[in-house]
Residue frames as a rotation matrix with the C-alpha (Angstrom) as fourth column:
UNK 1
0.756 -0.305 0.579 224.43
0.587 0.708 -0.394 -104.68
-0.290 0.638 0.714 -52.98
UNK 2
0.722 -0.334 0.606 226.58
0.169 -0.764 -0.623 -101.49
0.671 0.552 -0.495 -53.95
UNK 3
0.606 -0.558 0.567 228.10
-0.795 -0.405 0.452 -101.11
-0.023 -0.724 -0.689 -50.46
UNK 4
0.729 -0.503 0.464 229.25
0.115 0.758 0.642 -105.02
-0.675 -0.415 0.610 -50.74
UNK 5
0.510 -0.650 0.563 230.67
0.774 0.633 0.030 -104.80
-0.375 0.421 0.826 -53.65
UNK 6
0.942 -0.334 0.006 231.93
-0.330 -0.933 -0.142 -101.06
0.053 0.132 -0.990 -53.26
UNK 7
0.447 -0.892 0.059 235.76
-0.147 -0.009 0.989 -103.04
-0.882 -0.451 -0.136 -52.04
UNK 8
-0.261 -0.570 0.779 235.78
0.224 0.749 0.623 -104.77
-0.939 0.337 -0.068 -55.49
UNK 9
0.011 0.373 0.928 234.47
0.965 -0.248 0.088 -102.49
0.263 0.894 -0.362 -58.29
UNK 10
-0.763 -0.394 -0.513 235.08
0.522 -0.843 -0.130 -98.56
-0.381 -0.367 0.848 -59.19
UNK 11
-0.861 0.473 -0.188 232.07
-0.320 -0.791 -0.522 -97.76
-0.395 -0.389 0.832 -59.75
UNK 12
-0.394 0.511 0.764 228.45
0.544 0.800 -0.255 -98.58
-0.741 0.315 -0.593 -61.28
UNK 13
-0.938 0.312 0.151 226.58
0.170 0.034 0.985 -98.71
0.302 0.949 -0.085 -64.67
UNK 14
-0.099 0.994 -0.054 222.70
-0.020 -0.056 -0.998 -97.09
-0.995 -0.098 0.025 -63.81
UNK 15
-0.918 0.253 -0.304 220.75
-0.268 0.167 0.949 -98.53
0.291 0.953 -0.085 -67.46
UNK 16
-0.147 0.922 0.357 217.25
-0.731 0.141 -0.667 -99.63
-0.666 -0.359 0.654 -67.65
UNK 17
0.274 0.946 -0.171 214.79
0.931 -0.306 -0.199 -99.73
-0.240 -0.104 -0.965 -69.38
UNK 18
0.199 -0.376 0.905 215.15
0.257 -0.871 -0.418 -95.88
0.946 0.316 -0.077 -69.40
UNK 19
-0.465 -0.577 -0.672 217.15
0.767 0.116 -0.631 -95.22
0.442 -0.809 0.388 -66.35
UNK 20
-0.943 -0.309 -0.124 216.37
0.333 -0.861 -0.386 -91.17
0.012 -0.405 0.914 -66.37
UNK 21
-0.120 0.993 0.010 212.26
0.297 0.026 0.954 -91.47
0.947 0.117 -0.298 -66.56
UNK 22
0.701 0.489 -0.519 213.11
0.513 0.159 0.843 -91.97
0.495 -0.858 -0.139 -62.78
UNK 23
0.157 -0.813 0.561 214.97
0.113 -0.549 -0.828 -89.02
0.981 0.193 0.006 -62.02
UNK 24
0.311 -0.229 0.922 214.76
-0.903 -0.373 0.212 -88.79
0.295 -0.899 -0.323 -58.10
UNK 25
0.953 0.076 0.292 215.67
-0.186 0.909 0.372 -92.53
-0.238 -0.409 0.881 -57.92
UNK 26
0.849 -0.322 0.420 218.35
0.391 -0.152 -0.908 -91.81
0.356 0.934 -0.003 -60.10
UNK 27
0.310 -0.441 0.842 219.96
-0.304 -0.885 -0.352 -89.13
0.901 -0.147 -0.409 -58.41
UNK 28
0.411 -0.030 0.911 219.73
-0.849 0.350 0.395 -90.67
-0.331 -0.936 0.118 -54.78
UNK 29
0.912 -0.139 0.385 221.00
0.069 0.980 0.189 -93.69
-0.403 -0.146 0.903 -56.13
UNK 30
0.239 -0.899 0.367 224.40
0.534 -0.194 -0.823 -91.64
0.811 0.392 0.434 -57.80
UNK 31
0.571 0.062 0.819 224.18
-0.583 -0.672 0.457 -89.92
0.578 -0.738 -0.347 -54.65
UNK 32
0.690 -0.271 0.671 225.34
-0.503 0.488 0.714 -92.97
-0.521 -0.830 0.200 -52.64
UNK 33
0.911 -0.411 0.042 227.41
0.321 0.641 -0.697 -94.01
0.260 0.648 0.716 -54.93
UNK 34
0.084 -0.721 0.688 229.78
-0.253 -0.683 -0.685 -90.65
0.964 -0.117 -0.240 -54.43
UNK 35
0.613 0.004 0.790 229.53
-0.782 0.144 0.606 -91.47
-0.111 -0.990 0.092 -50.65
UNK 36
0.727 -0.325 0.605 231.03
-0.070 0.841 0.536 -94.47
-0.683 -0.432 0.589 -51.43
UNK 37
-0.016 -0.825 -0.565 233.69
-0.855 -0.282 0.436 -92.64
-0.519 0.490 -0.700 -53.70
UNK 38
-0.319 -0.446 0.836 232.26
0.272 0.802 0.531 -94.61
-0.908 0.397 -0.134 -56.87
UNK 39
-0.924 0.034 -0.380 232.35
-0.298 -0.686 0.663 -93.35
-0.238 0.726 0.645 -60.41
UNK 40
-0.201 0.973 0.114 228.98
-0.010 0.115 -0.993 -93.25
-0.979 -0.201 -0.013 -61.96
UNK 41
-0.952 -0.113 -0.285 227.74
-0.218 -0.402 0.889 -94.06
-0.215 0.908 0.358 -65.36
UNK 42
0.059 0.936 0.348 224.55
-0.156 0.353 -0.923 -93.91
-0.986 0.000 0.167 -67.20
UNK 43
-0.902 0.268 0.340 223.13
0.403 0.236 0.884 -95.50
0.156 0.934 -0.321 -70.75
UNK 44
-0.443 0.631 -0.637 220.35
0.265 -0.587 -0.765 -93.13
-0.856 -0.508 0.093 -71.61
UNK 45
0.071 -0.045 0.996 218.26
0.990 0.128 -0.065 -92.73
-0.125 0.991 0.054 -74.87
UNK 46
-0.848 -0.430 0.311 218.31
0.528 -0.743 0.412 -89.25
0.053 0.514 0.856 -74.07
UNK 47
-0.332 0.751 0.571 214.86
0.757 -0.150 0.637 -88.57
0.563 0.644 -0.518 -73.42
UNK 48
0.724 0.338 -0.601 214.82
0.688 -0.417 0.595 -86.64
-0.049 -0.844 -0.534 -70.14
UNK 49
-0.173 -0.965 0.196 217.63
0.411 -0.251 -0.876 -83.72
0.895 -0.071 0.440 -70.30
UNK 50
0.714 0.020 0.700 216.34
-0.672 -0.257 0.694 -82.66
0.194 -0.966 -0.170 -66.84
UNK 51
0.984 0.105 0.141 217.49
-0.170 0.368 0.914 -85.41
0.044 -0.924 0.380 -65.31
UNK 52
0.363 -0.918 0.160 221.06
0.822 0.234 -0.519 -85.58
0.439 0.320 0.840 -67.15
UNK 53
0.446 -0.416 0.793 221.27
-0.382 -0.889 -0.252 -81.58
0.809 -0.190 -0.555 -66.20
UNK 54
0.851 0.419 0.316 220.40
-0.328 -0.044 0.944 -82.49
0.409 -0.907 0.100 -63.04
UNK 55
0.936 -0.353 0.002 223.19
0.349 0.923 -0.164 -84.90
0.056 0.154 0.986 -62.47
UNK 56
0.260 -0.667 0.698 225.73
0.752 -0.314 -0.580 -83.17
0.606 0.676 0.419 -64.28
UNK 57
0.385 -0.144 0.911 225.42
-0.131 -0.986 -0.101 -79.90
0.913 -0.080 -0.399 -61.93
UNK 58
0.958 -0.114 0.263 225.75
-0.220 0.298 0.929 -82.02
-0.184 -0.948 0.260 -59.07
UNK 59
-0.360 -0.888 -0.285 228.91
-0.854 0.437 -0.283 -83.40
0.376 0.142 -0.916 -60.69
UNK 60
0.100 -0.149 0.984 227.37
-0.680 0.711 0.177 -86.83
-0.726 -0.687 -0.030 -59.76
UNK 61
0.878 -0.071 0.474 228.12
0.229 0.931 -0.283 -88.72
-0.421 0.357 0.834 -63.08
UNK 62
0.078 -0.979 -0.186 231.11
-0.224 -0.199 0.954 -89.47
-0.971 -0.033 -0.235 -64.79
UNK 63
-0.974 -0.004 -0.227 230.64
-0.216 0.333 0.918 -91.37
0.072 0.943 -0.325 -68.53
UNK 64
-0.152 0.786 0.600 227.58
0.086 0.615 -0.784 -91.17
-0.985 -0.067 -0.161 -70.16
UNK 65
-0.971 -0.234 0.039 226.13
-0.012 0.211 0.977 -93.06
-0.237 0.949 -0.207 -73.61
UNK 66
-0.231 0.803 -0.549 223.59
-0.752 -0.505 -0.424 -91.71
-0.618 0.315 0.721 -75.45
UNK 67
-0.280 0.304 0.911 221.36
0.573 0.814 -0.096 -94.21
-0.771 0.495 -0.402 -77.33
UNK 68
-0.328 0.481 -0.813 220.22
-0.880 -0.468 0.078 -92.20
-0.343 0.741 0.577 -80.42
UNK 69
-0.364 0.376 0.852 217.34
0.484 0.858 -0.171 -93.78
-0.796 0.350 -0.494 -81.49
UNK 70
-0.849 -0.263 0.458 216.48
0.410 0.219 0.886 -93.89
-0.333 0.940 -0.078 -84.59
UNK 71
-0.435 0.900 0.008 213.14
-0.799 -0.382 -0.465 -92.57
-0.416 -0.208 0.885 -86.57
UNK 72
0.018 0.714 -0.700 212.65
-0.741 0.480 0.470 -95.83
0.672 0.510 0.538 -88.19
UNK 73
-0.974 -0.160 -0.160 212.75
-0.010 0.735 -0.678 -97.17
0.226 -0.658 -0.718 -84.89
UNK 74
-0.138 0.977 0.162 209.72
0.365 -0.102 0.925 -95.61
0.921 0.187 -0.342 -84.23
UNK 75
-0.410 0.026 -0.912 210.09
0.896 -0.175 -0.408 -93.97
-0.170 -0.984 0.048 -81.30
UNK 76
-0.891 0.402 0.212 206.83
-0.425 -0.902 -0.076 -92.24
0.161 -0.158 0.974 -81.13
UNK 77
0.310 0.810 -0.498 204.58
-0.162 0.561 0.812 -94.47
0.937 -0.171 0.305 -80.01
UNK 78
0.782 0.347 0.518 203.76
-0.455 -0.250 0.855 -95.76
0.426 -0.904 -0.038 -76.47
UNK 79
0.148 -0.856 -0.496 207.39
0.220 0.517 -0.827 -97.72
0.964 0.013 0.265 -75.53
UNK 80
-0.339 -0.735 -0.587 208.55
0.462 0.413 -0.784 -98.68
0.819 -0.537 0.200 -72.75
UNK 81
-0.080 0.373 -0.925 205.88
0.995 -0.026 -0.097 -96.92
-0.060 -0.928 -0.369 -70.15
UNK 82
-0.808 -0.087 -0.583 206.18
0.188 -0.976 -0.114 -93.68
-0.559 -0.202 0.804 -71.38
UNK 83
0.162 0.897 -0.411 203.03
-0.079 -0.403 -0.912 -91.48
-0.984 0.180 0.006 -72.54
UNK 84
0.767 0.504 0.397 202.58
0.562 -0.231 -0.794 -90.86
-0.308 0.833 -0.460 -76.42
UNK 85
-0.079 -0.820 -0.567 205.51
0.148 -0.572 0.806 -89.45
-0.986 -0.020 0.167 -77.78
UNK 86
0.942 -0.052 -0.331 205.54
-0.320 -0.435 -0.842 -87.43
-0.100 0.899 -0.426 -81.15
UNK 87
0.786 -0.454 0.421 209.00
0.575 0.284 -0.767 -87.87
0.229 0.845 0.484 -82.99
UNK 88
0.256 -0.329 0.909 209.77
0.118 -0.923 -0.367 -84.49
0.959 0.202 -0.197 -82.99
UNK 89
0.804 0.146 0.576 209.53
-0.514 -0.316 0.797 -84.24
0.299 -0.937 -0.179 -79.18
UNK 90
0.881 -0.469 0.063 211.95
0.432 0.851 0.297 -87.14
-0.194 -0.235 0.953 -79.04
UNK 91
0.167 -0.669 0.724 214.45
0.905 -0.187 -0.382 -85.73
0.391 0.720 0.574 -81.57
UNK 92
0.344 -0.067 0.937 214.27
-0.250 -0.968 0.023 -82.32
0.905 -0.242 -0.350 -79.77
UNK 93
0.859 -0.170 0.483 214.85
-0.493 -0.027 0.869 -83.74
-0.135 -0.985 -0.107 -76.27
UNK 94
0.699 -0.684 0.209 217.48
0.700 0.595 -0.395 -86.06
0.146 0.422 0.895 -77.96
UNK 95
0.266 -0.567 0.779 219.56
0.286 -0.725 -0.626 -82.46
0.920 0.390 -0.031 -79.14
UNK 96
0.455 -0.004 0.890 219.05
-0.520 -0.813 0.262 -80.91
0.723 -0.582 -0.372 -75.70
UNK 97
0.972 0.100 0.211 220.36
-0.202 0.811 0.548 -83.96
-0.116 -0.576 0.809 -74.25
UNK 98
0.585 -0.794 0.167 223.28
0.794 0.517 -0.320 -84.31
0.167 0.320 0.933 -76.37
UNK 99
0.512 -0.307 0.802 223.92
-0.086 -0.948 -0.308 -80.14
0.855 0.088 -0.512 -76.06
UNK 100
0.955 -0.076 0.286 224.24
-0.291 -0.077 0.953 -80.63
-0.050 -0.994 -0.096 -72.13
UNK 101
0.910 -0.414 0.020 226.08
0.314 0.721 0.618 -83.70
-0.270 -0.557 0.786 -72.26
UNK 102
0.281 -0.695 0.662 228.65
0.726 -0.297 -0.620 -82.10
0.628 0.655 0.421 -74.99
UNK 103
0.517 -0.317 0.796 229.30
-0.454 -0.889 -0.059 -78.77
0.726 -0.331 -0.603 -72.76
UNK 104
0.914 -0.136 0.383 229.63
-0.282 0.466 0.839 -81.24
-0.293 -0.874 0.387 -69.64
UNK 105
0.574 -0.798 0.181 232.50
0.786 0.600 0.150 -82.88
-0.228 0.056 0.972 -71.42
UNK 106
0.289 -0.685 0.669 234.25
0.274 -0.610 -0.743 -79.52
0.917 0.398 0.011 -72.88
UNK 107
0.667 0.162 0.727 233.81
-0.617 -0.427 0.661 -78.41
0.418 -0.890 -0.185 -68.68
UNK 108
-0.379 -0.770 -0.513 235.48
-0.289 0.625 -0.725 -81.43
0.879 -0.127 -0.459 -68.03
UNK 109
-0.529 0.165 0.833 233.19
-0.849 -0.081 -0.523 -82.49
-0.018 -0.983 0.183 -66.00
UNK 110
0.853 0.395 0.340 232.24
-0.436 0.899 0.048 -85.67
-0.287 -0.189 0.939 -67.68
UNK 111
-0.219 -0.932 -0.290 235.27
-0.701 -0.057 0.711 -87.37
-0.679 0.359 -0.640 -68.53
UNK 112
-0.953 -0.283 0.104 233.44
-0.062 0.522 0.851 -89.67
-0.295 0.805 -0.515 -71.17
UNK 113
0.145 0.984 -0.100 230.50
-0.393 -0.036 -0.919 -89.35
-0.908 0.172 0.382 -73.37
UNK 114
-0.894 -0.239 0.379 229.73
0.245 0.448 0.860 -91.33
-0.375 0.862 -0.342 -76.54
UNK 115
-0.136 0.979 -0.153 226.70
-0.890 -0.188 -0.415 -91.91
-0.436 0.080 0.897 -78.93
UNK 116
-0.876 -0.034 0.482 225.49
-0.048 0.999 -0.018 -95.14
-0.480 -0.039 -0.876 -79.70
UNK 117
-0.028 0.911 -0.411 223.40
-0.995 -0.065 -0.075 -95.67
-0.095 0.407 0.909 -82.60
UNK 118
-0.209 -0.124 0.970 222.19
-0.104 0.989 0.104 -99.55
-0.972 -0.080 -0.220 -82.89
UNK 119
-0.411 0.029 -0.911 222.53
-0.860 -0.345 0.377 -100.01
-0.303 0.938 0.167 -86.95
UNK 120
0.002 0.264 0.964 220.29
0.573 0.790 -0.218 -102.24
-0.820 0.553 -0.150 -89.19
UNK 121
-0.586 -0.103 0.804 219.73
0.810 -0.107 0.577 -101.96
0.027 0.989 0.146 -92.94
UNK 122
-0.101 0.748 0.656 216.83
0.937 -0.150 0.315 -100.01
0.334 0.647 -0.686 -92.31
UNK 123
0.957 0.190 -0.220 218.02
0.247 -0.929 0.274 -97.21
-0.152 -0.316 -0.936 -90.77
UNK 124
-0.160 -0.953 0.258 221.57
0.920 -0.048 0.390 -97.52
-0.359 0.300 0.884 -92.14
UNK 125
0.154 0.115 0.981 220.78
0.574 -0.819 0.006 -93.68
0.805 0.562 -0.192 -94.16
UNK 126
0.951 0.266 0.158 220.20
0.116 -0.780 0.614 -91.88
0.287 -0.566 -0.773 -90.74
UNK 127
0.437 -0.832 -0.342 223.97
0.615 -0.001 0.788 -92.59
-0.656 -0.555 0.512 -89.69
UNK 128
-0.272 -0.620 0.736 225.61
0.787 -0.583 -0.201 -90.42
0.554 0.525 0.647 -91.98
UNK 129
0.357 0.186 0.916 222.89
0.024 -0.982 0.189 -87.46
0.934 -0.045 -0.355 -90.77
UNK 130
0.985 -0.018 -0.174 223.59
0.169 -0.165 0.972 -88.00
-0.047 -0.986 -0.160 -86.96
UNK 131
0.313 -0.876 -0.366 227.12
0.924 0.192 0.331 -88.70
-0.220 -0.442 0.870 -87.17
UNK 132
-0.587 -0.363 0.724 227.46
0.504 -0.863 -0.024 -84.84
0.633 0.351 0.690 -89.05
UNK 133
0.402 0.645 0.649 225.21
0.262 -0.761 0.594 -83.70
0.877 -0.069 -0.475 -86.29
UNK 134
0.952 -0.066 -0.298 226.69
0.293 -0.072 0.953 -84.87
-0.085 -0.995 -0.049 -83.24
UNK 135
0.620 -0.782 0.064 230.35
-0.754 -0.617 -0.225 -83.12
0.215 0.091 -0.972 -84.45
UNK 136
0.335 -0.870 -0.362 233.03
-0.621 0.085 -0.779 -84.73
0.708 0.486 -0.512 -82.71
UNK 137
0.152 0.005 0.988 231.83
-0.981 0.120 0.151 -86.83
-0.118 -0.993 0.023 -80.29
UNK 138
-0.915 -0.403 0.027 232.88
-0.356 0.836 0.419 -90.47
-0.191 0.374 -0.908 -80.05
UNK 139
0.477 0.849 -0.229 230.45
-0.878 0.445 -0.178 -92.26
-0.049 0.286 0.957 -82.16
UNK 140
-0.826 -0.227 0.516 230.16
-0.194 0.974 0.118 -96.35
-0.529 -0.002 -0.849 -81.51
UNK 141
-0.007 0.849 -0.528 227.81
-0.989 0.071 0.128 -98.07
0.147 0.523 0.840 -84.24
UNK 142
-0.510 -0.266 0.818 226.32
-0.754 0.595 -0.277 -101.36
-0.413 -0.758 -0.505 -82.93
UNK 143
-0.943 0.214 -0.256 225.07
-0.065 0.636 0.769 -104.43
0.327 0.741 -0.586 -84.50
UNK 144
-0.335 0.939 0.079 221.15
-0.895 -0.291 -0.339 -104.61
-0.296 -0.184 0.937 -84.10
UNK 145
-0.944 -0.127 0.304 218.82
-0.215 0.937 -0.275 -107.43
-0.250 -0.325 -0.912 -83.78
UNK 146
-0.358 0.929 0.096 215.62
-0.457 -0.264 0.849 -107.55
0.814 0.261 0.519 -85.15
UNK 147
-0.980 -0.087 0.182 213.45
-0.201 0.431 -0.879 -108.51
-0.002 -0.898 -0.440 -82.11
UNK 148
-0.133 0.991 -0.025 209.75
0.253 0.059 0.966 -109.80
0.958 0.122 -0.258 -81.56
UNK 149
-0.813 0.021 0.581 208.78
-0.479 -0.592 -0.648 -107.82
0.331 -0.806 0.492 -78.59
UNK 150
-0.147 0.939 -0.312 205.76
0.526 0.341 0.779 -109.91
0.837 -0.050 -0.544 -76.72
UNK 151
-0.976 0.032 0.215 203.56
-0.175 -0.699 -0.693 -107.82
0.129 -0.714 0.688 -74.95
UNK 152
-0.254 0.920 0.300 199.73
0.681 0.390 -0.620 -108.53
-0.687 0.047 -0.726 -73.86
UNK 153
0.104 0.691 -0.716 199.16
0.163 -0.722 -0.673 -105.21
-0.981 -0.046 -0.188 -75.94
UNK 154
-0.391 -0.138 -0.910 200.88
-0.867 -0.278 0.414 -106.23
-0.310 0.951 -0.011 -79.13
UNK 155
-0.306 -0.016 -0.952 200.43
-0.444 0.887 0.128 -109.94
0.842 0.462 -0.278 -79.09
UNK 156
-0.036 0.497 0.867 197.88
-0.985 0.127 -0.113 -111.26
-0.166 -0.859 0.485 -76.73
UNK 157
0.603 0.795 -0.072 196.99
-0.798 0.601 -0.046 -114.26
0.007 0.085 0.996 -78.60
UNK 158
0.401 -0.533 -0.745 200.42
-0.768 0.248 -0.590 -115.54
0.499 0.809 -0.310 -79.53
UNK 159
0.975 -0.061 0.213 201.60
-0.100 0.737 0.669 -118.92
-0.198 -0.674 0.712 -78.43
UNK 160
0.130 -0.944 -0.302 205.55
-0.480 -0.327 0.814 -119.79
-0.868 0.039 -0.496 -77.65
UNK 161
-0.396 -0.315 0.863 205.77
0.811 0.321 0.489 -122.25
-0.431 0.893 0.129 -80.98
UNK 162
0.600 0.311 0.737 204.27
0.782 -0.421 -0.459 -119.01
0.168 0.852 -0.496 -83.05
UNK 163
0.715 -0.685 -0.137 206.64
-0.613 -0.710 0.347 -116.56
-0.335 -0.164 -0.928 -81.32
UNK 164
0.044 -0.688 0.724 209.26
0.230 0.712 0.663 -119.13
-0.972 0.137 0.190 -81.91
UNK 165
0.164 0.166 0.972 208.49
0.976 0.115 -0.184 -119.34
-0.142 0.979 -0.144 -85.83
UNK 166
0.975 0.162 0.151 207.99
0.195 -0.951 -0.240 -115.21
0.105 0.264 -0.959 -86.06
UNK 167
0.725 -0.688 -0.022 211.71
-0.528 -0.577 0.623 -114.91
-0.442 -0.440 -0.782 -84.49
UNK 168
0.142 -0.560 0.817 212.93
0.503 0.751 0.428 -117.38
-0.853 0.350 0.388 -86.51
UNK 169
0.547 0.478 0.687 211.70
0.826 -0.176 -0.535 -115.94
-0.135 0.860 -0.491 -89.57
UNK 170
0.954 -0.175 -0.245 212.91
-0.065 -0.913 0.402 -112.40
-0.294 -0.368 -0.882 -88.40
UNK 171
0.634 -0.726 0.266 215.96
-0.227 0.154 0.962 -113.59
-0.739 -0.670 -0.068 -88.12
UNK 172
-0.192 -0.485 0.853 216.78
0.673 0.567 0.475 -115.69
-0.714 0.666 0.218 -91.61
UNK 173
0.511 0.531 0.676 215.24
0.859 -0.336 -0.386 -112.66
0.022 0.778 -0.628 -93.47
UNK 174
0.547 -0.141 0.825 216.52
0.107 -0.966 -0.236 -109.92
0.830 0.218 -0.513 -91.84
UNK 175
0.095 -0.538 -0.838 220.32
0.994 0.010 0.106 -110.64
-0.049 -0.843 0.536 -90.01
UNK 176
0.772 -0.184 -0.608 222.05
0.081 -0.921 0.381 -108.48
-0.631 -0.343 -0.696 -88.55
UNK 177
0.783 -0.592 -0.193 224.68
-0.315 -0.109 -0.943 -106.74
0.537 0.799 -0.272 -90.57
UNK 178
0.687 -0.588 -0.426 227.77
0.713 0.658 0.242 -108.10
0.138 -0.470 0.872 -90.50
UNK 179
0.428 -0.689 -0.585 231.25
0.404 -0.433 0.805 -106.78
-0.808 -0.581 0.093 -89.60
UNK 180
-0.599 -0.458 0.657 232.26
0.800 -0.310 0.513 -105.60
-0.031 0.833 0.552 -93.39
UNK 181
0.223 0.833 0.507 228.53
0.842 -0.427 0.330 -104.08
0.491 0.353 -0.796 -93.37
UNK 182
0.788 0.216 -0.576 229.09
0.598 -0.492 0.633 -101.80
-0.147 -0.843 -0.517 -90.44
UNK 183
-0.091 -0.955 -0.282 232.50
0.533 -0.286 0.796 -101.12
-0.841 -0.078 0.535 -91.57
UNK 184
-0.406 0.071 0.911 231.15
0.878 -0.247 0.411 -100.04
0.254 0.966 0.038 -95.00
UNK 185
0.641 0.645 0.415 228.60
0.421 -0.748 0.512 -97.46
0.641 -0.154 -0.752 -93.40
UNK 186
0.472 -0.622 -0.624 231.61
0.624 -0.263 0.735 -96.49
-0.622 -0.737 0.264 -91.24
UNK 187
-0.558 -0.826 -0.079 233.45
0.640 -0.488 0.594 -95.28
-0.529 0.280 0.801 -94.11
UNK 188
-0.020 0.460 0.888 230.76
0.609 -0.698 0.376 -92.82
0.793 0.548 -0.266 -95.74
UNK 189
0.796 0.374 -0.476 231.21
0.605 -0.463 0.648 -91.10
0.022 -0.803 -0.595 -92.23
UNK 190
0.658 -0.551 0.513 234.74
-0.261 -0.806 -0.531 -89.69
0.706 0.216 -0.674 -92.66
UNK 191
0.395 -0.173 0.902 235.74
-0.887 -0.327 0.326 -90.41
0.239 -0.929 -0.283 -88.73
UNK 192
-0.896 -0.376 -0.238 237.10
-0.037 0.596 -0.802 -93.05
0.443 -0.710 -0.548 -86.29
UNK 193
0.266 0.768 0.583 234.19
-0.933 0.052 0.357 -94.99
0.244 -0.639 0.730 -84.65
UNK 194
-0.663 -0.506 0.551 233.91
-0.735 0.580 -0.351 -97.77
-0.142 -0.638 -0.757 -82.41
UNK 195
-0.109 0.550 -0.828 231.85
-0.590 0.635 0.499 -101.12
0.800 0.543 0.256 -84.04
UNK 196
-0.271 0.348 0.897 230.15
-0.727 0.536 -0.428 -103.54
-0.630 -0.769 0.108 -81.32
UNK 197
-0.166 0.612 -0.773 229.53
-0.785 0.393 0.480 -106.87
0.598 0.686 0.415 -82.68
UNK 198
0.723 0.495 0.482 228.53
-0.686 0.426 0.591 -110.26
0.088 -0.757 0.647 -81.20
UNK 199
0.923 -0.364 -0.124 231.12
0.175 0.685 -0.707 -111.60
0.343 0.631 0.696 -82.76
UNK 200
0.198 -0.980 0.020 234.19
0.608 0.107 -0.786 -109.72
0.768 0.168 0.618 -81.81
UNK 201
-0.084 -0.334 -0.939 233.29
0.658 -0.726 0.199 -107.29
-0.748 -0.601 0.281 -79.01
UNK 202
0.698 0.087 -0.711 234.48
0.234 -0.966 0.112 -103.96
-0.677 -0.245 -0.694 -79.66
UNK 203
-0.308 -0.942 0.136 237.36
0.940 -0.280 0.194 -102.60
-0.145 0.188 0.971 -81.92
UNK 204
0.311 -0.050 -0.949 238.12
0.217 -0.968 0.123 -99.25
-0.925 -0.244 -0.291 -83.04
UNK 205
0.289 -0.130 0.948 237.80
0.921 0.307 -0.238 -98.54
-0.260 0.943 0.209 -86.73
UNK 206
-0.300 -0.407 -0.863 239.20
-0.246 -0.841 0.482 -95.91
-0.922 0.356 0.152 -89.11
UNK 207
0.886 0.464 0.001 236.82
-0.107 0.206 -0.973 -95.40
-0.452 0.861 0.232 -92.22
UNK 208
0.244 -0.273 0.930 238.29
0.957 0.221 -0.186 -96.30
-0.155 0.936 0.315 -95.48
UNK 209
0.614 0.065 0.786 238.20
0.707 -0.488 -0.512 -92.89
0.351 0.870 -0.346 -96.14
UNK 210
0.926 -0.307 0.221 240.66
-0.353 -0.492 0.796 -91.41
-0.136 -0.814 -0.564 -93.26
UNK 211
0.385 -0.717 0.580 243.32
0.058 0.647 0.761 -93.89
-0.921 -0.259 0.291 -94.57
UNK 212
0.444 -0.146 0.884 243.18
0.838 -0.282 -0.467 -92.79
0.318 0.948 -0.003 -98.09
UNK 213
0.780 -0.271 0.564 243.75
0.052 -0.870 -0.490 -89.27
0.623 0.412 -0.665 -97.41
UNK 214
0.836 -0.519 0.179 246.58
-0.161 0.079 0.984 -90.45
-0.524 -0.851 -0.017 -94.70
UNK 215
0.579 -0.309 0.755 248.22
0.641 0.744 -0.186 -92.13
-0.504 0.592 0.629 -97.49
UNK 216
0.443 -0.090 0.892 248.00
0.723 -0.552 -0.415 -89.05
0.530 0.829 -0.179 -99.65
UNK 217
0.948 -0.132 0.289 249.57
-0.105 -0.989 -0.105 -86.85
0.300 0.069 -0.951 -97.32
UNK 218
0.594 -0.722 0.355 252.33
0.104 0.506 0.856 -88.99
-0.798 -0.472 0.375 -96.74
UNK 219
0.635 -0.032 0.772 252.79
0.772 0.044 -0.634 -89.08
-0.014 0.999 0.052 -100.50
């Protein structure tokens, strides 16, 4: 599939699931990509920095976006095939993930890296700390969805009219934030970030508070 459509696309998106769990599949699959002289990107939450090093030393990716998840996502439980994960372990491989990816880009050897936090109400607080951790990298803050994951191991019994009802519910209680919301938690950040919504796509905001002091030195 990559070789047909190698005449008509510059390059591909490797996402998952968690893409970098499977780091020799990974690699061999940015491997042929470069054979076929096509850029490479990955969406990654960040949990493996082996496999980003790994990557990186080869010089076989080009743009990659960190997912920072959250801690009131809960990412420390079993998710998505991986073992037991503590927090902490997350949040540490997270750093060592973002350290790499951050040298890679000063090397100029990636030529884009973002972070990408998905924002609801209930983790709206953590975006201030990340965005003062991750310095000056481009931060995009995306609308979020509450979701009813069915799985035989969370919800064996459930039928589709009671999933139906649960995701309704979800849904009329707890939207997603709109485009003022996102912009509001934008400006307690200081910075220029990039908002994702369903609504409009992409733009490129300046907080509230970058335009004030633009003002004032015009003044």
């Amino acid at each position: 599939m990559i070789a047909s459509s190698a005449p008509f696309v510059s390059g591909i998106v490797i996402s998952g699931g968690e893409p970098t769990l499977q780091r020799d599949a990974v690699i061999a699959l940015a491997r042929y990509a470069r054979t076929l002289d096509m850029k490479v990107a990955i969406q990654t939450n960040g949990l493996f920095p082996d496999t980003l090093d790994s990557l990186i030393q080869e010089r076989l990716v080009d743009r990659i976006a960190i997912d920072y998840k959250t801690r009131w996502e809960g990412f420390s439980g079993i998710q998505g095939g991986y073992r037991t994960l503590p927090v902490a372990n997350y949040e540490k491989n997270l750093k060592q993930s973002i350290g790499i990816c951050k040298k890679a880009s000063r090397d100029d050897i990636l030529s884009e890296l973002e972070i990408v936090i998905t924002a609801f109400y209930e983790n709206a607080d953590y975006i201030g700390k990340i965005s003062s951790e991750i310095g000056t990298t481009p931060l995009v803050l995306q609308q979020g969805e509450h979701k009813i994951i069915r799985m035989r191991e969370t919800a064996p019994d459930m039928t589709n009219g009671e999933y139906i009802c649960k995701q309704r519910n979800l849904q009329e209680n707890h939207p997603p934030l709109t485009l003022a919301e996102l912009k509001t938690i934008a400006d307690d950040l200081g910075r220029t970030v990039r908002i994702r919504t369903r609504e409009i796509g992409e733009i490129s905001y300046e907080s509230d508070w970058r335009r004030r002091d633009a003002r004032k030195r015009k003044r």
